[in-house]
VOMARZA-140384 format. One line per field, with one value per residue (C-alpha): residue number from 0; x, y, z. Coordinates in Angstrom, 1 decimal. Example, Ala and Ser with C-alpha at 12.3 -4.5 7.8 and 13.67 -1.06 7.14 Angstrom:
# VOMARZA-140384
num	(0 | 1)
X	(12.3 | 13.7)
Y	(-4.5 | -1.1)
Z	(7.8 | 7.1)
***
This chain:
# VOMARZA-140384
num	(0 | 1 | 2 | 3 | 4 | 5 | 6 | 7 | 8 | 9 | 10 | 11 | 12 | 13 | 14 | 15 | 16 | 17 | 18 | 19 | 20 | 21 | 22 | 23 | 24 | 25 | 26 | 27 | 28 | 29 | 30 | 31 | 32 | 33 | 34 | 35 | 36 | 37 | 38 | 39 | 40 | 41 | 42 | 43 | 44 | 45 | 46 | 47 | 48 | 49 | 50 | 51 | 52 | 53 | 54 | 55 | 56 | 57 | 58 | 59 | 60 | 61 | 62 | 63 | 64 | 65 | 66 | 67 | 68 | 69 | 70 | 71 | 72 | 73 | 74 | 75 | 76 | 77 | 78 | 79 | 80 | 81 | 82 | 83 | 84 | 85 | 86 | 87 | 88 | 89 | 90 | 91 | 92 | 93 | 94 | 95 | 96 | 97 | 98 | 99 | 100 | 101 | 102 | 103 | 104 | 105 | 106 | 107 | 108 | 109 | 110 | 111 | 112 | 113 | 114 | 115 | 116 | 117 | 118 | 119 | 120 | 121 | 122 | 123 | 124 | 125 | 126 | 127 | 128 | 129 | 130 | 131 | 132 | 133 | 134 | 135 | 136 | 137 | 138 | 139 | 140 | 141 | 142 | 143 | 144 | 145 | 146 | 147 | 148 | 149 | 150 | 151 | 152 | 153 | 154 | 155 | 156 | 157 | 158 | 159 | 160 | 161 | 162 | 163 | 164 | 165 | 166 | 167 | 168 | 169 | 170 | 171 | 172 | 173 | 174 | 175 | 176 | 177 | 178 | 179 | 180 | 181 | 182 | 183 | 184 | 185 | 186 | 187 | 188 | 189 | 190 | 191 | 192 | 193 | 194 | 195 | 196 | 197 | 198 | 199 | 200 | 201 | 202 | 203 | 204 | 205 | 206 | 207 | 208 | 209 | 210 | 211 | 212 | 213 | 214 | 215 | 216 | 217 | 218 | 219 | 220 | 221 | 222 | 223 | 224 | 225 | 226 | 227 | 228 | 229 | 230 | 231 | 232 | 233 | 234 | 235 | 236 | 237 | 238 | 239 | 240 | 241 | 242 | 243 | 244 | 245 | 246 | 247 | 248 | 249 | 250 | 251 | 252 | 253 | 254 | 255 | 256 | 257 | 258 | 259 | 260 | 261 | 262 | 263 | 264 | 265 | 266 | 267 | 268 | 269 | 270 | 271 | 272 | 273 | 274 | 275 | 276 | 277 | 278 | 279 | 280 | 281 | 282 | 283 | 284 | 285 | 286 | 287 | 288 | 289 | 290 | 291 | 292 | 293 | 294 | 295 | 296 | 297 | 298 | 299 | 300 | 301 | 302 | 303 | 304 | 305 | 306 | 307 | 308 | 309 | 310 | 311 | 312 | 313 | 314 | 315 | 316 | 317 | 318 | 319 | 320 | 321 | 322 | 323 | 324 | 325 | 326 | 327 | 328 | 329 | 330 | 331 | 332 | 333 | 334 | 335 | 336 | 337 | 338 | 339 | 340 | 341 | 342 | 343 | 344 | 345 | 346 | 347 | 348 | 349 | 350 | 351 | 352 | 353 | 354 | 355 | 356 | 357 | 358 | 359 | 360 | 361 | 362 | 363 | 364 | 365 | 366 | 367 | 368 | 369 | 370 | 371 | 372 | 373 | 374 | 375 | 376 | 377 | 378 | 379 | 380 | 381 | 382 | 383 | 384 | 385 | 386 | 387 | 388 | 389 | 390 | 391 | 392 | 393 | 394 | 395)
X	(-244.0 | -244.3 | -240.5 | -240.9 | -237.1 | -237.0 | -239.0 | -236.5 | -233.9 | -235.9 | -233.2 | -229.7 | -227.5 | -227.0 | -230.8 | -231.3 | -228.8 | -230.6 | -233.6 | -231.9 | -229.6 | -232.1 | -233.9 | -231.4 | -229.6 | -225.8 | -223.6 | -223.7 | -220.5 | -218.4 | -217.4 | -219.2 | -216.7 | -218.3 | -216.9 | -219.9 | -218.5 | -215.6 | -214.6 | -211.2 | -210.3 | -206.2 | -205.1 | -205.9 | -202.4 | -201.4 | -201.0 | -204.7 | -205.1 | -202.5 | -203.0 | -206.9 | -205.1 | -203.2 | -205.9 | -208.9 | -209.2 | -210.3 | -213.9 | -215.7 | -215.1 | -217.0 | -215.4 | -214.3 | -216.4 | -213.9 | -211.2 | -208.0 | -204.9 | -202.8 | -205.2 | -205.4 | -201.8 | -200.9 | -203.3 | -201.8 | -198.8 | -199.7 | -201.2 | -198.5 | -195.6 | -198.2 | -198.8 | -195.7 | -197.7 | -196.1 | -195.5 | -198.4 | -201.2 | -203.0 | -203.6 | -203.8 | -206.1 | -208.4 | -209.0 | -209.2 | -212.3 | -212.4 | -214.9 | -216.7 | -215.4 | -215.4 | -219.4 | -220.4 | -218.6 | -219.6 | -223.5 | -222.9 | -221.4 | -224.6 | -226.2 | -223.0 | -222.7 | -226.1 | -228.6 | -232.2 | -231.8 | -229.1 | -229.5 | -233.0 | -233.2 | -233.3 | -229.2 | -227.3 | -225.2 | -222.8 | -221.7 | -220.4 | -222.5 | -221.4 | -220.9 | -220.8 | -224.4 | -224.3 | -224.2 | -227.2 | -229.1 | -227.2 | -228.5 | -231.8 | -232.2 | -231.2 | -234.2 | -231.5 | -231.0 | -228.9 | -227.1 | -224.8 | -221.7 | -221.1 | -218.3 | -217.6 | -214.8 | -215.8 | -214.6 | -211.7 | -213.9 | -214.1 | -217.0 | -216.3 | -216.4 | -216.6 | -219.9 | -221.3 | -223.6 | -223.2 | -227.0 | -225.7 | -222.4 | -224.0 | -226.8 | -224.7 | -223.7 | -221.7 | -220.1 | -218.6 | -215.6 | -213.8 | -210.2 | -208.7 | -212.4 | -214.9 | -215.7 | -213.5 | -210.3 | -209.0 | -206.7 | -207.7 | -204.5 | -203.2 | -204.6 | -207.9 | -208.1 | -206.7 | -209.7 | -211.8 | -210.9 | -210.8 | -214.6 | -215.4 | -214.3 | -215.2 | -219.3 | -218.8 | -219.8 | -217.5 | -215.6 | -215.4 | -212.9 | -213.4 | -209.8 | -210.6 | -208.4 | -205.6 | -203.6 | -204.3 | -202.6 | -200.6 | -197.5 | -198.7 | -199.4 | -202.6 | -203.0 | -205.5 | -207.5 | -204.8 | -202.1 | -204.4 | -204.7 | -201.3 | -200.8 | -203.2 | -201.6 | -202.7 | -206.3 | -208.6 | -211.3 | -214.3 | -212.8 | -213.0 | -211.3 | -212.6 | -210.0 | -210.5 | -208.2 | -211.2 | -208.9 | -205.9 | -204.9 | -207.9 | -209.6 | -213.2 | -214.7 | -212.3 | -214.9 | -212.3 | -211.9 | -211.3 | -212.2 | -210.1 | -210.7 | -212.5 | -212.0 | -215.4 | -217.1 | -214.5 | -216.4 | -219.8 | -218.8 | -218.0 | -221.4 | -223.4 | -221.3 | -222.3 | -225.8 | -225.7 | -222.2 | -221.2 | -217.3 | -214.6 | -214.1 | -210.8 | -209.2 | -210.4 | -208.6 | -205.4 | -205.5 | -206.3 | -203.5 | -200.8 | -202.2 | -201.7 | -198.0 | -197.3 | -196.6 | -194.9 | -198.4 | -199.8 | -196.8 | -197.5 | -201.5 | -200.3 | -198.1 | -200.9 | -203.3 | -201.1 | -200.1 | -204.2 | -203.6 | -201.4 | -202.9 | -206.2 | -203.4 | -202.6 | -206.3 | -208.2 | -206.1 | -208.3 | -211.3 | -214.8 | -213.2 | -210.8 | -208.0 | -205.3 | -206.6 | -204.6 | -206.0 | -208.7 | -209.1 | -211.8 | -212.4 | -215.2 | -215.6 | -217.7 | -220.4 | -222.8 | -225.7 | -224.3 | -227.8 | -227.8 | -224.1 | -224.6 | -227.4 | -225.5 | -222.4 | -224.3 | -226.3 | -223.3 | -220.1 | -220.9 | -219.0 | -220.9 | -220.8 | -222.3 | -224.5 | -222.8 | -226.3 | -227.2 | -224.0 | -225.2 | -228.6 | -230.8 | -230.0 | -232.0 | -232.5 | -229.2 | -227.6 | -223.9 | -223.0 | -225.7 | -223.0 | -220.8 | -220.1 | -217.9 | -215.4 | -214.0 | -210.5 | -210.4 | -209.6 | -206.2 | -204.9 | -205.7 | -208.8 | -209.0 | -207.6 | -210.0 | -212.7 | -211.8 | -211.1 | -214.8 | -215.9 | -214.1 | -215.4 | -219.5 | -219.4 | -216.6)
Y	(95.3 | 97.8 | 99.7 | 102.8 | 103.2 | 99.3 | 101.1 | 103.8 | 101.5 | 99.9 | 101.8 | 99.9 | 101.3 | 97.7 | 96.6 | 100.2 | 99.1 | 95.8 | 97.7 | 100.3 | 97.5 | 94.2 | 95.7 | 96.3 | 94.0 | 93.8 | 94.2 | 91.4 | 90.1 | 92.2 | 90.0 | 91.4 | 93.5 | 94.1 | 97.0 | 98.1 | 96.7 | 97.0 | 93.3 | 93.0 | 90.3 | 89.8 | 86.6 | 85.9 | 85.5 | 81.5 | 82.5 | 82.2 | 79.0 | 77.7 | 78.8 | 77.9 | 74.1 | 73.5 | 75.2 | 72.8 | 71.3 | 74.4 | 74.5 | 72.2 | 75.2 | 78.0 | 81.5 | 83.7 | 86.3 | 89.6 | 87.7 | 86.1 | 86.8 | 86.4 | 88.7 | 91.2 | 91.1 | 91.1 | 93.9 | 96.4 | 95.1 | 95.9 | 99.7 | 100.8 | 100.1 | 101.6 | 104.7 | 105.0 | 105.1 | 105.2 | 101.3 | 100.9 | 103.4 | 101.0 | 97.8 | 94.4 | 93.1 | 96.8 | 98.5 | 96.4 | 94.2 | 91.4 | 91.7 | 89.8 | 92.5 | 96.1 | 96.3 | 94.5 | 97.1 | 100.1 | 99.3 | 98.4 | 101.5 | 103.6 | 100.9 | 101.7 | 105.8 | 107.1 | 108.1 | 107.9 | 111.8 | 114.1 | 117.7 | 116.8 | 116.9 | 114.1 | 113.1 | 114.0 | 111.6 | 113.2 | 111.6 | 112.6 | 113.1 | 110.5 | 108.1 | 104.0 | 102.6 | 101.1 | 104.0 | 105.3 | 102.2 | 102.6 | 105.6 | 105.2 | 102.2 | 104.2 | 107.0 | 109.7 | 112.4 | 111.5 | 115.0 | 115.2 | 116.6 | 117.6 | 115.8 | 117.8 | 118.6 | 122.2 | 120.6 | 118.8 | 115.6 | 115.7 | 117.5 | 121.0 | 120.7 | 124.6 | 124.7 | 123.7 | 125.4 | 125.1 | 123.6 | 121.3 | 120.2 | 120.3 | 117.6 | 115.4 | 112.0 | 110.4 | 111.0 | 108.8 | 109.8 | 107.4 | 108.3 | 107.2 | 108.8 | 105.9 | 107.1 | 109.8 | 108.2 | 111.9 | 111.5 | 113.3 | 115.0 | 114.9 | 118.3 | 117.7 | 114.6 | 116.3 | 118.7 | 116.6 | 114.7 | 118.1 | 118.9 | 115.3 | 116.2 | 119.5 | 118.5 | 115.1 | 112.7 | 109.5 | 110.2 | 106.7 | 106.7 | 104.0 | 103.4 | 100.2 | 101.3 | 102.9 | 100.2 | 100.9 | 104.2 | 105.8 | 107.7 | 108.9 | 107.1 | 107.7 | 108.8 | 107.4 | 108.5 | 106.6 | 108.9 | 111.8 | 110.5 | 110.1 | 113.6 | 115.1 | 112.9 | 109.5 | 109.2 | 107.2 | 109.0 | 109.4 | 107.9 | 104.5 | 103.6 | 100.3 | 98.3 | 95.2 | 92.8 | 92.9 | 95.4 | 95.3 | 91.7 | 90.7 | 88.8 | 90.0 | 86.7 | 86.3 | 88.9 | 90.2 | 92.9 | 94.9 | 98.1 | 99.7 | 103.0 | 104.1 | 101.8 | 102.5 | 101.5 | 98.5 | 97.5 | 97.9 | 96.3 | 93.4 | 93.1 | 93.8 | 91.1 | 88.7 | 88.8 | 89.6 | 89.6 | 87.1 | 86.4 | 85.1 | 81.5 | 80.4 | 79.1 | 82.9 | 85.0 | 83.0 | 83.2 | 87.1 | 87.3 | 85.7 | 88.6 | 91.6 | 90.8 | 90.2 | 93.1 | 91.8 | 90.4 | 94.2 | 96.0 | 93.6 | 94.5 | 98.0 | 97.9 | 96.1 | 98.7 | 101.5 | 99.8 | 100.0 | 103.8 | 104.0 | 102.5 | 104.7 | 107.9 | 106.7 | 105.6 | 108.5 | 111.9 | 114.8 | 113.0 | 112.7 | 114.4 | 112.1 | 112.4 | 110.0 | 109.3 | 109.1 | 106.3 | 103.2 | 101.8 | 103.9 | 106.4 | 108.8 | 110.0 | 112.7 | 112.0 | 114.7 | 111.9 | 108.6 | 106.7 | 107.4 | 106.5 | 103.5 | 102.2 | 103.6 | 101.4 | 97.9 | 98.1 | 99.3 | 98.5 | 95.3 | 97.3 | 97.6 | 100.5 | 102.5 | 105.9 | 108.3 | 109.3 | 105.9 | 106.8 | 109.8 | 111.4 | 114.4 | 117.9 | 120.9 | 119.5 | 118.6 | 115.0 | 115.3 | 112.1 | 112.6 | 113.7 | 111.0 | 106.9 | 104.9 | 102.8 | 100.0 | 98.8 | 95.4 | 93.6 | 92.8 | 95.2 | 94.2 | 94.0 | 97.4 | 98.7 | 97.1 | 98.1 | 101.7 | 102.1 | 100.9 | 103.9 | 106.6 | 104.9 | 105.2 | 108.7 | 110.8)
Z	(29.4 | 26.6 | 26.6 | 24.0 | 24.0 | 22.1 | 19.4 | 18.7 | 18.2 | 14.7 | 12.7 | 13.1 | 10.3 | 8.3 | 8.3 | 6.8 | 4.4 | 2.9 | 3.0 | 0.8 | -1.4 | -1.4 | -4.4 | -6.2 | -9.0 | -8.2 | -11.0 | -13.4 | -15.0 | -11.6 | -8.2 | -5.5 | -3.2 | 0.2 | 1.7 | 4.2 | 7.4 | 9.7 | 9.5 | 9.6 | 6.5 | 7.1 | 8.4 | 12.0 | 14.4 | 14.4 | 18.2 | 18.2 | 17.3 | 19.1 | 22.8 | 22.3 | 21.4 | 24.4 | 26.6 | 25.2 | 28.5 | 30.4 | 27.9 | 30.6 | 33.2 | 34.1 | 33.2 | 35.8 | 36.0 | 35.5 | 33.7 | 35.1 | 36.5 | 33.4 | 31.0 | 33.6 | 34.1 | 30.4 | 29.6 | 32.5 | 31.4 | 27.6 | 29.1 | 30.9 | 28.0 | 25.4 | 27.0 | 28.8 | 32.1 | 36.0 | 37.1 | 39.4 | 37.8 | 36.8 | 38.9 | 36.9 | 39.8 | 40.1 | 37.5 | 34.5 | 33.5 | 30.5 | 28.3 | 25.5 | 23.0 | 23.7 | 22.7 | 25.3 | 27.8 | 25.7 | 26.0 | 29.6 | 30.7 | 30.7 | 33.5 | 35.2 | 34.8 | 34.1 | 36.7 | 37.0 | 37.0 | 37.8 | 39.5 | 39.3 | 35.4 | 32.8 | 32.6 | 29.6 | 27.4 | 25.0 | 21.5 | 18.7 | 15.6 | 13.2 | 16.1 | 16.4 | 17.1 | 20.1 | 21.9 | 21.4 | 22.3 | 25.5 | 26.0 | 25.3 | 27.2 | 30.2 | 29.1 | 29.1 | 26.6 | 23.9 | 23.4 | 19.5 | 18.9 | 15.3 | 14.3 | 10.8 | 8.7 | 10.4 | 13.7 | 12.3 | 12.7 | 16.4 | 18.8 | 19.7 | 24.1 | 23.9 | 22.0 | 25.1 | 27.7 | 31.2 | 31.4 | 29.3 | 31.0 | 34.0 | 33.2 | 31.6 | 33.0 | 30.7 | 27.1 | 24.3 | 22.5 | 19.8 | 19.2 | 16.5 | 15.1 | 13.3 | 10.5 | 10.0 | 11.5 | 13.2 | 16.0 | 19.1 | 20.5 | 24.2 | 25.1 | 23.8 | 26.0 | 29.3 | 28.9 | 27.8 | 31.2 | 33.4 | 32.0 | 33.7 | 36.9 | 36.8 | 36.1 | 37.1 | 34.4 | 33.2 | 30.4 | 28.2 | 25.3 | 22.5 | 21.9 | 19.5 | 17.0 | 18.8 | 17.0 | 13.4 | 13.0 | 9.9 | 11.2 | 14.7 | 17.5 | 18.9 | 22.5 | 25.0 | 27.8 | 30.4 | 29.5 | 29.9 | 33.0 | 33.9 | 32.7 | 35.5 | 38.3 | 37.7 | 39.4 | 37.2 | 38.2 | 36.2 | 32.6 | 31.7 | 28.4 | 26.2 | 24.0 | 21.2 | 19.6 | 16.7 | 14.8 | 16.6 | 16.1 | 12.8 | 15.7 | 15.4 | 15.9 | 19.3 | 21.2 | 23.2 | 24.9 | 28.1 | 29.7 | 32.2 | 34.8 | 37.8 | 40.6 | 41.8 | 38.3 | 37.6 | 40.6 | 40.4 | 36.6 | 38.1 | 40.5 | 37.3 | 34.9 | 38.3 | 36.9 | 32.9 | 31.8 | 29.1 | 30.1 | 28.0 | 28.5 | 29.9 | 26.6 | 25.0 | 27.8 | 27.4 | 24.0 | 24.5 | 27.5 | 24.8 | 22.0 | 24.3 | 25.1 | 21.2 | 19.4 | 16.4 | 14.7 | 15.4 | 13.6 | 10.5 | 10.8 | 10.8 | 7.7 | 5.4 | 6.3 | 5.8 | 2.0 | 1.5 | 2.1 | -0.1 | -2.7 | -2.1 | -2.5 | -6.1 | -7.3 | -5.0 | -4.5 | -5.6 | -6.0 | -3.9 | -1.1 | 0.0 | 2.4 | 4.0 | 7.4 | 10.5 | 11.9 | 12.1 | 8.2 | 6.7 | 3.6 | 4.2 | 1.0 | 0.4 | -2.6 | -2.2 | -1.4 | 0.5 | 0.0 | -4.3 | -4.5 | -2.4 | -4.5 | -7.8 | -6.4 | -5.4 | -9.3 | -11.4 | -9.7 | -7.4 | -4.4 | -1.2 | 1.0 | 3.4 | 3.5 | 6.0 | 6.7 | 8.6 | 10.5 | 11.9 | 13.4 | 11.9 | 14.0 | 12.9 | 10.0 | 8.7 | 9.0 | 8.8 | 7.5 | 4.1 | 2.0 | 2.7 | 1.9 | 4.7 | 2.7 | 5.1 | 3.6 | 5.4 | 2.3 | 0.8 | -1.3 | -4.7 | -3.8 | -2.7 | -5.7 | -7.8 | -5.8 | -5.4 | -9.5 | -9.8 | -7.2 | -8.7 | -12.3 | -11.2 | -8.8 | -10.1)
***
């Protein structure tokens, strides 16, 4: 069966990229210093390693299907001390779903919260505009109407909820936000979720936050969609929020994750993951269970990323556009064309970015991420600084 939403999916950001870079000679003489992808590089926690050891009997067993008791209760556990929430809010055996990293639960939250129409009408989704791929191929594989937010430095890097029209609000089903922001790394504040979360029960969509890097944060503490929540009375209603130990504990090949929320979609989660989910094995969740309630590795993440930052102060203040970002562990660095300084980068410097523009979809004929590069720090810092001294060498 011929499915035209498969064909306007051809476009995922990194094929783009070897398309754009495979013709081109890296620099000779230079290492190579690939900085395209959000890949954390530090030094994965020994706790790892260890749990997965003295739980290598439990690989001849099926998963369970949702997770177990111990993740479940380490992650509600983990939620309520993070964002200070009511004992009880959220319920270890409810509302809270394992997942095979947060992807997995991003992509399947449109089968979830997305009707086949809504007030009659083609359904909305809402994202912002640059936003992480995946969810747009969730939307389109739901044949709803993908609906951008411009996400500019005119916005303060996060979509404007008062730019839009009751039609608008009205049809939609769903939206996407990311807080701390990939690429830009802005930090939504606690008011901006609370309506943001009133506008979802007010129209009636689910309100998913990507909170994957609530963990990498400079100075303040990012809030999530719980404690917006908890600020309104503590219903769950209509928000579902998605975390990762990919960035928060430099365990992207774990894929770990968990989503928690609605009692009614945790549900009808569970149902659907009965007949296409992909669970984490048992040795994976205790591993993952034994990560949440260790902070100690995530306060050491959290230091190395913010001595990256400051090395990117010293080498990059004043130039290409650059500012210290509150959170997650990118630059987006304004270059006036993302695809020309990419290519300029890969031939004369032998460091390996991304356009902005792949990042981001064409609106009325302006794509908001063209002027820009995404610079992922994931490397150690000398690295970094050697890599950012050959950027500001070739574009400034």
């Amino acid at each position: 069966m011929h499915n035209d939403a498969l064909d306007r999916l051809t476009d995922y950001p990194f094929d783009r990229l070897r398309a754009l870079l495979n013709p081109v000679t890296p620099a000779p003489g230079k290492s190579q210093i690939l900085m395209q992808l959000g890949e954390p590089q530090h030094p994965e926690p020994p706790i790892i390693a260890q749990t997965i050891a003295a739980k290598a009997g439990e690989w001849s067993k099926y998963p369970p299907v949702s997770g177990s008791d111990d993740f479940f209760n380490a992650v509600a556990d983990w939620l309520t001390r993070r964002y200070a929430l009511p004992q009880g809010m959220v319920k270890a055996s409810e509302h809270i779903v394992a997942l095979s990293g947060s992807r997995e639960g991003l992509y399947m939250a449109s089968d979830l919260c997305v009707p086949r129409t809504k007030h009659g009408k083609q359904p909305i989704v809402l994202l912002p505009n640059p936003f992480y791929q995946v969810y747009l191929g969730a939307i389109l594989m739901r044949h709803a109407e993908p609906v951008y937010m411009p996400a500019t430095k005119e916005t303060n890097f996060l979509p404007d909820f008062s730019a839009l029209d009751e039609e608008t609000l009205s049809r939609t089903a769903m939206v996407y936000l990311c807080t701390p922001s990939n690429p830009q790394g802005t930090i939504a504040s606690l008011d901006y979720l609370v309506h943001a979360l009133q506008l979802a029960r007010k129209y009636d969509f689910v309100l998913c936050f990507d909170e994957c890097y609530a963990e990498i944060y400079d100075k303040v503490k990012p809030p999530g969609g719980l404690e917006a929540a908890a600020k309104l009375g503590g219903s769950l209603d209509n928000l579902l929020v998605f975390h990762s130990l990919s960035k928060r504990s430099s365990a992207p090949g774990l894929r770990s994750g968990f989503v928690a929320g609605d009692l009614n979609l945790m549900r009808r989660l569970k149902m659907l993951r009965n007949y296409a989910g992909a669970s984490p094995q048992p040795p994976v969740l205790a591993a993952s269970a034994a990560l949440w309630r260790d902070e100690a590795h995530v306060e050491a993440n959290r230091v190395l990323y913010r001595r990256k930052f400051d090395v990117a102060d010293q080498i990059m203040s004043g130039r290409l556009g650059y500012y210290r970002p509150d959170g997650a562990f990118y630059l987006w660095l304004d270059v006036g064309d993302g695809e020309e300084a990419a290519k300029a980068l890969w031939g004369e410097a032998g460091v390996r970015v991304i356009p902005g523009t792949y990042l981001a979809r064409e609106i009325d004929g302006v794509n908001p991420g063209k002027p820009y590069i995404r610079v992922a720090l994931v490397q150690e810092p000398d690295v970094i600084a050697e890599a950012l001294h050959r950027i500001v060498d070739t574009l400034d």
